[in-house]
C-alpha positions in Angstrom: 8.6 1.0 -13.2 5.8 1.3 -16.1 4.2 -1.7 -17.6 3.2 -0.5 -20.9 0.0 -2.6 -21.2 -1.8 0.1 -19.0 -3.0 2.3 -22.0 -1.7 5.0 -23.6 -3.5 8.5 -25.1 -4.6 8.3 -28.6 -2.4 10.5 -30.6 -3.9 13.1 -32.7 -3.6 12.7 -36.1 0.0 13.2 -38.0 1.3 12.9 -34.6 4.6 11.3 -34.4 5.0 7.9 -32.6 6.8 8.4 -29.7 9.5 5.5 -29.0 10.0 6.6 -25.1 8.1 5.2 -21.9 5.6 7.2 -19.9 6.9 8.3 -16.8 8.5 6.0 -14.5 6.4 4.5 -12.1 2.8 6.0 -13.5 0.1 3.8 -14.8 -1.9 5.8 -16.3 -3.5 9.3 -16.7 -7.1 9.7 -14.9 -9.5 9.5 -18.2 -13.2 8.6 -18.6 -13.8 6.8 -21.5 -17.5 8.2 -22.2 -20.2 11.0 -20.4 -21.3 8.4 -17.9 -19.7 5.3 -16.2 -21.1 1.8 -17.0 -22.3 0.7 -13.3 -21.9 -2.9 -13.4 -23.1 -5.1 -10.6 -19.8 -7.8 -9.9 -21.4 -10.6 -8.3 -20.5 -14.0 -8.7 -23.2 -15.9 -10.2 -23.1 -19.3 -8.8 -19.7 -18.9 -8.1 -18.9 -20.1 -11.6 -16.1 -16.9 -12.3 -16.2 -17.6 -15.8 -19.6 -16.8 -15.9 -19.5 -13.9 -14.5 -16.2 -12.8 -17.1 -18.7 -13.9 -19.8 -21.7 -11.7 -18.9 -19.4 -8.7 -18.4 -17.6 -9.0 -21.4 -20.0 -7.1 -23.7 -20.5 -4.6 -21.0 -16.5 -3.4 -21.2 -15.7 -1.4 -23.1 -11.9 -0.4 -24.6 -11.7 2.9 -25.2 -9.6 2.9 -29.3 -6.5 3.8 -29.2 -5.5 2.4 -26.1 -2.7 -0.3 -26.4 -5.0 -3.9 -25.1 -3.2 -6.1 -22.5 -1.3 -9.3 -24.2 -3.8 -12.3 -23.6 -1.4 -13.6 -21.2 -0.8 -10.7 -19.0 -4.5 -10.8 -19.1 -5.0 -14.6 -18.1 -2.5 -14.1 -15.9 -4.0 -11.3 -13.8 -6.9 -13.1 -13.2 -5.8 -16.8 -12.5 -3.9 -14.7 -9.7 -6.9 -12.7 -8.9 -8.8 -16.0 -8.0 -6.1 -17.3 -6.2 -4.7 -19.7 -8.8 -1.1 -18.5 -8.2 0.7 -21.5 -9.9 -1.6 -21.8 -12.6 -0.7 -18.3 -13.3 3.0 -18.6 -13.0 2.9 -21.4 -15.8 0.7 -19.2 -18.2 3.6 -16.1 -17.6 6.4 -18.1 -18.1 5.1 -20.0 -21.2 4.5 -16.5 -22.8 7.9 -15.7 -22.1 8.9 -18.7 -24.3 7.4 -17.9 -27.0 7.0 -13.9 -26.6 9.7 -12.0 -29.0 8.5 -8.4 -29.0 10.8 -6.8 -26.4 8.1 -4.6 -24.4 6.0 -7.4 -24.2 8.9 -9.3 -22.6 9.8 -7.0 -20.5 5.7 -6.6 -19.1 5.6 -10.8 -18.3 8.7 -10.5 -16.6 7.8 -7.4 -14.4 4.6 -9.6 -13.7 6.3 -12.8 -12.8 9.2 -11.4 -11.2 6.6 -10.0 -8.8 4.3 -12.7 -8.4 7.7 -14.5 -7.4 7.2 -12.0 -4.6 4.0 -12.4 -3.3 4.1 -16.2 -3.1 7.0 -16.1 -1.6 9.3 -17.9 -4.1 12.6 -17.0 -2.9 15.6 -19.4 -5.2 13.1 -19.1 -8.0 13.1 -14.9 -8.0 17.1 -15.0 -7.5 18.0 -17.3 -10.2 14.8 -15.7 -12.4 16.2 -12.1 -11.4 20.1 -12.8 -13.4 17.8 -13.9 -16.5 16.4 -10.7 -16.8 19.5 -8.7 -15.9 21.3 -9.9 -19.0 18.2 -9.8 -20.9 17.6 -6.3 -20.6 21.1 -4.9 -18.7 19.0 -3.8 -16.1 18.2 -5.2 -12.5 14.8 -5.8 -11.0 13.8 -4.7 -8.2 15.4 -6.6 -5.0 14.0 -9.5 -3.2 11.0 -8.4 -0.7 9.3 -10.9 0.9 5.1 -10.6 0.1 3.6 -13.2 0.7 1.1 -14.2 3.8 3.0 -14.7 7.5 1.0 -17.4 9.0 1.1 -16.6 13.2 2.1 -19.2 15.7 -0.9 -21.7 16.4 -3.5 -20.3 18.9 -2.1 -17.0 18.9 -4.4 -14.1 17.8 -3.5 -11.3 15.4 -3.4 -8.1 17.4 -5.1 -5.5 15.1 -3.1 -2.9 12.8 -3.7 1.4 13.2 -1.8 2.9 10.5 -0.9 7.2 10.9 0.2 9.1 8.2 0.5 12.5 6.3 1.2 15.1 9.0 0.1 14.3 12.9 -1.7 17.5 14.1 -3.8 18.2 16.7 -6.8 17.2 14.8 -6.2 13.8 15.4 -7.6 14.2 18.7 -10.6 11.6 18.1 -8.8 9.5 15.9 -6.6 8.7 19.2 -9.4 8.4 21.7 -10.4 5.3 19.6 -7.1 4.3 19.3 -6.8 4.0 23.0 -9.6 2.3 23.4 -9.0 -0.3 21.0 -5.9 -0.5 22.9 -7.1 -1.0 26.0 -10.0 -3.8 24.8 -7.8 -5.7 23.1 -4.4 -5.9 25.2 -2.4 -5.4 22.6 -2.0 -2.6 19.2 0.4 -2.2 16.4 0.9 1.4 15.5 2.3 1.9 11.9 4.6 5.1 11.7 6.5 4.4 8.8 4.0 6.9 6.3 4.3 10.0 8.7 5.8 13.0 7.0 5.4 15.7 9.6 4.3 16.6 12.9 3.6 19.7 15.1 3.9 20.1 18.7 0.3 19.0 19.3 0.2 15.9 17.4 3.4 14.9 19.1 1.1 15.4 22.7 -1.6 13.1 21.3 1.0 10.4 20.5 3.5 10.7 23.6 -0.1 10.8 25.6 -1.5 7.6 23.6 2.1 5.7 23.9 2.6 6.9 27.5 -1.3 5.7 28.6 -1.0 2.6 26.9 2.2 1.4 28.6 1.3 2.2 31.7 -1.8 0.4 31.2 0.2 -3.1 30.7 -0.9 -2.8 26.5 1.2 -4.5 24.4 2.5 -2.2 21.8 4.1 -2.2 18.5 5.4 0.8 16.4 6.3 -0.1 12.8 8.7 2.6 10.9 10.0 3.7 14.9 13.3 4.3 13.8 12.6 6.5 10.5 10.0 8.4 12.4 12.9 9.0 15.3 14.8 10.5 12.4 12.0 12.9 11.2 11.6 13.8 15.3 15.2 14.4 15.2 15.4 16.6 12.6 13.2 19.0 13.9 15.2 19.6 17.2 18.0 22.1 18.3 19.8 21.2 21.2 20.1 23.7 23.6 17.3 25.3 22.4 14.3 25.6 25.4 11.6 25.2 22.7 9.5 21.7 21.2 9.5 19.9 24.6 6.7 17.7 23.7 8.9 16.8 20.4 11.7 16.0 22.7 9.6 13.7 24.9 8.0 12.1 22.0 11.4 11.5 20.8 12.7 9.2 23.7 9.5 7.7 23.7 10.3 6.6 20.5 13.6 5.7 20.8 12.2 2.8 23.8 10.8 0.8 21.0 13.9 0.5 18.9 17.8 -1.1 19.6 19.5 2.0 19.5 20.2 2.6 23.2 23.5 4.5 22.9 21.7 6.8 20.7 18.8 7.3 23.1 21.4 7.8 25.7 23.1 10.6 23.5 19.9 12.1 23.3 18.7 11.9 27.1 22.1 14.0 28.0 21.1 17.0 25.3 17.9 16.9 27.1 19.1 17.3 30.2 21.2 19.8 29.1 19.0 21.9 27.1 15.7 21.8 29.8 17.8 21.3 33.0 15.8 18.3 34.1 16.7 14.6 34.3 15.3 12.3 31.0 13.3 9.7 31.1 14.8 6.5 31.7 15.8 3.7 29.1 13.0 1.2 29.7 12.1 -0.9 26.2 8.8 -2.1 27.2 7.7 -5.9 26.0 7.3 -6.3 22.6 4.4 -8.6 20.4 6.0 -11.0 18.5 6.4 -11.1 14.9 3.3 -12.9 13.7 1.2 -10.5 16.4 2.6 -7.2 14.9 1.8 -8.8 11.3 -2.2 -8.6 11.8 -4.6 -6.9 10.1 -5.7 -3.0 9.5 -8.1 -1.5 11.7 -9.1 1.9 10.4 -7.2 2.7 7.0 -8.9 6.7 6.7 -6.9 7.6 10.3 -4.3 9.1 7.8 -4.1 11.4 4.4 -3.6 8.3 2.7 -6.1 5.6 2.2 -4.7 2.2 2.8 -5.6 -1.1 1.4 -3.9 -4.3 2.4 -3.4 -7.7 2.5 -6.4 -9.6 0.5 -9.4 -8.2 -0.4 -11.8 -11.1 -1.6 -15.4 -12.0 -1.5 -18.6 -10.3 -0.1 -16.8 -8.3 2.3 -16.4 -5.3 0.5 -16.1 -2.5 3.5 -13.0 -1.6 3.0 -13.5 -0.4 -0.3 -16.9 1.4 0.5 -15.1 3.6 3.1 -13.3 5.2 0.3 -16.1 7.1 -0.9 -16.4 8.5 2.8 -12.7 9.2 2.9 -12.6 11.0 0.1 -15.4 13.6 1.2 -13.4 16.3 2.0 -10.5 15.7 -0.7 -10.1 16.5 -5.0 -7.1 14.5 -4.6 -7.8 10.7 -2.9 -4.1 8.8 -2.8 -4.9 5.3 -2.1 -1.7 3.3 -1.2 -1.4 -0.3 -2.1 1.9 -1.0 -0.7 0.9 -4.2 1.0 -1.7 -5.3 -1.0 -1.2 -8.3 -2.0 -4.3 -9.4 -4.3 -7.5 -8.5 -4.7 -10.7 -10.9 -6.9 -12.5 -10.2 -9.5 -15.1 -9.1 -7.8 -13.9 -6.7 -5.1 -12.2 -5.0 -8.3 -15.4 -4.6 -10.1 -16.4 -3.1 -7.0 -13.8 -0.8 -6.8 -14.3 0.6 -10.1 -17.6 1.3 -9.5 -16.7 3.5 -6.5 -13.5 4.9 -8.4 -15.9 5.6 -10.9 -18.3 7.8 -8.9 -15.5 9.6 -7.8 -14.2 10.4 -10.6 -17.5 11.8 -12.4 -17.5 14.0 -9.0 -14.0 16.2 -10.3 -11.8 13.8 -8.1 -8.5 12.3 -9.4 -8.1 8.9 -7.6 -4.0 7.8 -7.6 -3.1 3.9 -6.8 0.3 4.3 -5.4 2.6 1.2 -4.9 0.7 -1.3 -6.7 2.0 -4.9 -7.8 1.8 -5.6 -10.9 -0.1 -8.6 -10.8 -3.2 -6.1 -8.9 -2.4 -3.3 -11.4 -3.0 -5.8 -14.4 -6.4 -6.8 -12.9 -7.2 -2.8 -12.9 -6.3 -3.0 -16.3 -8.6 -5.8 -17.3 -11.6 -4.1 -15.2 -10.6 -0.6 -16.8 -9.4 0.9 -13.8 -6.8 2.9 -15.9 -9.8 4.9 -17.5 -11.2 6.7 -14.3 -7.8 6.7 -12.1 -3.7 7.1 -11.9 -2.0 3.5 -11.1 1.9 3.9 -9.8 3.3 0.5 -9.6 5.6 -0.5 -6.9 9.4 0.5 -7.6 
């Protein structure tokens, strides 16, 4: 899905217009807009945010050339951005009243349609949704549920660790902290779901980490355990006396989802392939919903750099740790999948690190943003110094 307020090339001249989108699903093309990045210092100055948009505004600068964000996109992004979620609702669909150019149309309703989203606006989204459909003989995306799970009264988020890329036996330290996080705290949520690979030693340090922390009375979580059963699975051959570890990680796995029969399936090809006897079926407790929802704990244990939920006011950590994850890397993919907003200033922030990176050869790509965030990179010129893939 492309929003076609985030800028386009400047054509040479005698070029032909073209009348076709960019690519689906990307932003923007990595560009700077001059030699040197403007540095600006995003602080709030008495808190007053108009302020601040005021001192800043002779500081941006819009590269010519580049389509400019319709004022109500714009106002939009950042009523959102500082939380005023109705407030920004109103100002998209009162565009959309009066709004008759047909890409701008379609841009508000990408915007509201997801803002729906993240404030959880379920009727409002469904009965919204049919109005675009015949609009534009397209459907939307479907219904996804963004918006903040508040957890049960007096019960503590247990912390998030998020894998991903392809588990190898490099990890090893990476896990040694994860156990001990584990192990302080009770309780852990293991994210699976953005694995893509793993070898034979990777598998150890998991089935190790899972085994330890069972057997240590740790609540666990694993988030994506099914898909990443499926991955397992496809790298096994039954009667094949090689990948034991892969095996055993397997019906590790398969403990922490509802597909007994299958696990049971899979214990008998064990058995068959390694004459021993399987492990046992033995689902251990699980957290409860709001528990598994808490926050991230380390978002550079992966390939990808993760940002999530809302990033808002001094604390700005998260974003700083970019610059350290992308030490070793040309390419840094930052995935925004469940992001849900970030302010004004944390996005200033961000372009200044973004920025930096960029001036060092390093192509920074936004994957799975929301429209609403993506239009707030637009407004703080994001678009110029990195690639922004919206959410499908």
């Amino acid at each position: 899905m492309v929003l076609s307020f985030f800028g386009k090339k400047p054509l040479p001249a005698g070029s032909p217009v073209p009348r076709s989108r960019a690519a689906p699903g990307v932003v923007a093309a990595a560009r700077v807009v001059r030699s040197e990045p403007t540095n600006l210092e995003f602080t709030i100055a008495g808190g007053d945010l108009n302020r601040v948009l005021a001192q800043c505004a002779d500081k941006v600068h819009v590269e010519e050339g580049i389509d400019e964000m319709a004022p109500p996109a714009e106002e939009a992004a950042i009523l959102y951005a500082n939380g005023a979620c109705e407030e920004a609702r109103i100002v998209l669909e009162q565009a959309l009243d009066v709004t008759t150019a047909t890409e701008a149309r379609f841009d508000l309703w990408v915007m509201l349609l997801d803002l729906l989203r993240l404030t959880g606006q379920r009727d409002n989204f469904e009965a919204l949704s049919l109005m675009f459909a015949t609009e534009f003989e397209r459907s939307p995306s479907a219904w996804q549920d963004l918006s903040t799970q508040d957890s049960r009264p007096g019960e503590p988020k247990v912390q998030t660790v998020n894998l991903s890329g392809h588990l190898s036996g490099q990890a090893a330290a990476q896990f040694a902290q994860l156990i001990q996080i584990g192990m302080r705290n009770g309780a852990l949520r293991i994210d699976l779901s953005r694995l893509r690979g793993v070898d034979n030693a990777g598998a150890g340090l998991l089935l190790r980490a899972v085994r330890g922390l069972r057997r240590a009375k740790v609540k666990l979580a694993l988030s994506g355990a099914a898909d990443f059963a499926n991955l397992l699975a496809g790298q096994l051959k039954p009667g094949v006396r090689e990948g034991q570890t892969l095996w055993l990680l397997l019906l590790e796995i398969m403990q922490y989802t509802e597909q007994q029969a299958r696990f049971d399936d899979l214990a008998v090809d064990y058995a068959m392939t390694f004459e021993e006897s399987p492990p046992s079926w033995e689902p251990p407790p699980l957290l409860t919903t709001s528990q598994s929802e808490g926050n991230v704990l380390d978002p550079t244990m992966g390939q990808v750099y993760v940002l999530e939920g809302e990033i808002v006011g001094p604390n700005t950590d998260v974003l700083r740790k970019i610059t350290r994850f992308a030490t070793d890397r040309t390419k840094v993919e930052v995935d925004c999948g469940r992001l849900r907003r970030m302010d004004f200033v944390s996005a200033g922030t961000l372009f200044n690190i973004v920025s930096q990176l960029h001036t060092q050869g390093r192509l920074v790509v936004f994957k799975n943003v929301n429209s609403m965030v993506a239009a707030l990179m637009q407004v703080m010129g994001l678009h110029q110094v990195a690639r922004i893939e919206l959410r499908n």
